[in-house]
C-alpha positions in Angstrom: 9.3 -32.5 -92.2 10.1 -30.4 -95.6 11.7 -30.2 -98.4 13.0 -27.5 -101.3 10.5 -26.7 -103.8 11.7 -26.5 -107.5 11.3 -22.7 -106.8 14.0 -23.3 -104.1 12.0 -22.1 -101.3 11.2 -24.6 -98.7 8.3 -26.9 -98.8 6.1 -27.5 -95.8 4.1 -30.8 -95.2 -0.2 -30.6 -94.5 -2.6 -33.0 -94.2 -4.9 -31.6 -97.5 -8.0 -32.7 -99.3 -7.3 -34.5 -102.5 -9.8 -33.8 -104.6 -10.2 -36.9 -107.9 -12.8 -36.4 -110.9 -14.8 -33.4 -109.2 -16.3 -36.2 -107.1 -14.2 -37.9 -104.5 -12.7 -36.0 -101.4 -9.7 -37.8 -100.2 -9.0 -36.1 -96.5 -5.9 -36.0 -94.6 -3.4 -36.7 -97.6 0.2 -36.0 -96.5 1.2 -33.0 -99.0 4.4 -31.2 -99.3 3.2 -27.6 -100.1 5.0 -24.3 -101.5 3.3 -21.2 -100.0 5.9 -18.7 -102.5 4.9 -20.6 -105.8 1.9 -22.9 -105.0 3.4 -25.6 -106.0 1.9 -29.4 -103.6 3.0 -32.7 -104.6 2.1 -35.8 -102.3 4.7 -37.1 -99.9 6.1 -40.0 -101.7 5.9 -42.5 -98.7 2.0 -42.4 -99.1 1.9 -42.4 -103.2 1.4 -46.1 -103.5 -1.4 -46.2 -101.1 -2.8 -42.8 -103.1 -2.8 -44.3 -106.8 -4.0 -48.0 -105.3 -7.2 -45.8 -104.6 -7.4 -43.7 -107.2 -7.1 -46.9 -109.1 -9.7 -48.3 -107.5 -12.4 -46.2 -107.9 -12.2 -46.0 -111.5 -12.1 -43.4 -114.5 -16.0 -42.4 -113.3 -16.4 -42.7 -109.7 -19.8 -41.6 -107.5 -19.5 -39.0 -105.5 -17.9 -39.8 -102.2 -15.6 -39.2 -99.3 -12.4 -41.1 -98.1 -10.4 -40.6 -95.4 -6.8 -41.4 -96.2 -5.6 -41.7 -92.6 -8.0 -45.1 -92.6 -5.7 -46.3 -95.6 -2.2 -45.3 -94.6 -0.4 -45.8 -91.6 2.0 -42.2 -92.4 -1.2 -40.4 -93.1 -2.4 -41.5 -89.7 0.4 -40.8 -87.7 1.0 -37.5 -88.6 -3.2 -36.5 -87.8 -2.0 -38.2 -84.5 0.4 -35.8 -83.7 -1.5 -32.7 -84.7 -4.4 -33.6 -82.2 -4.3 -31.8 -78.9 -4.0 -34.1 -76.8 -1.0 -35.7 -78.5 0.6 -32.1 -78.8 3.5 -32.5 -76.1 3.9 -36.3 -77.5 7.6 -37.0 -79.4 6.4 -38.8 -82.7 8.5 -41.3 -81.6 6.4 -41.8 -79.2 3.0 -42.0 -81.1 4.7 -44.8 -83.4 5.9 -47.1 -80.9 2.0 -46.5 -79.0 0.6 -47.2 -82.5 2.7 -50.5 -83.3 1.7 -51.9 -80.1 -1.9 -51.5 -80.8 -1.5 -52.6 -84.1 0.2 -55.8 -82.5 -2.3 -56.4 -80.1 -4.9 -56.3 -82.6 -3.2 -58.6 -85.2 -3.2 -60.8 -82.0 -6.5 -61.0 -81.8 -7.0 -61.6 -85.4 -4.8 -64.1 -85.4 -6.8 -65.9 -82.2 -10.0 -65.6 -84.0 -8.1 -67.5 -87.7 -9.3 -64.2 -89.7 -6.5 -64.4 -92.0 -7.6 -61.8 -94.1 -8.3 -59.3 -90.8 -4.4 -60.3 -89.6 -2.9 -60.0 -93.0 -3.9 -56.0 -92.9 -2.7 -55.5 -90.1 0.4 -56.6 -91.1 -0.1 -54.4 -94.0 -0.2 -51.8 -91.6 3.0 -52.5 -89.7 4.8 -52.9 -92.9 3.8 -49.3 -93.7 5.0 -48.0 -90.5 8.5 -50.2 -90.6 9.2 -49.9 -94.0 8.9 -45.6 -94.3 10.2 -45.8 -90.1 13.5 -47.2 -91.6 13.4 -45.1 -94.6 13.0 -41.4 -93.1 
């Protein structure tokens, strides 16, 4: 996945350390990066997901660590498919393995009436379907 820099050169995408206030690491956010100017902005898919935590944690946070791929579905998709094991996987591949576990465990949410636990879940597939349908 890239895109042209404002530089015109082409922009690569990472998985990259967000760093907010000098005191919360965000790891594995999606960035699309310029290696001739410099120049990273975050993949728009994940941005809503990005400023929801930002937002979150407040104009003077305590130090801490996140890991984005927890949050976002995109964010943990693409760690998916730069781990080893996954390496000769088509991404289309590691989506479709990663609905079905997300609808088996919405099943069992839904078996044990933990309407909150389902209706994340159900988060997460809207993340997948919604950017899936988009890219």
């Amino acid at each position: 996945m890239q895109k042209y820099c404002k530089c015109g050169r082409t922009m690569n995408l990472r998985l990259r350390t967000v760093i907010y206030q000098n005191k919360v690491d965000i790891e594995n956010v999606p960035i699309y990066s310029c290696e001739a100017c410099g120049r990273s902005e975050v993949v728009p898919h994940v941005k809503p997901e990005l400023t929801g935590l930002i937002g979150k944690l407040g104009s003077k946070p305590e130090k801490q660590q996140y890991f984005f791929h927890e949050m976002s579905e995109i964010a943990y998709l693409l760690l998916k498919v730069t781990e080893k094991e996954h390496m000769n996987d088509s991404m289309e591949k590691i989506v479709e393995e990663r609905i079905n576990e997300l609808l088996d465990i919405l099943l069992l949410a839904q078996s044990l009436g933990d309407e909150p636990w389902a209706e994340e879940i159900r988060s997460r597939l809207s993340q997948i379907t919604q950017n899936t349908m988009t890219t």
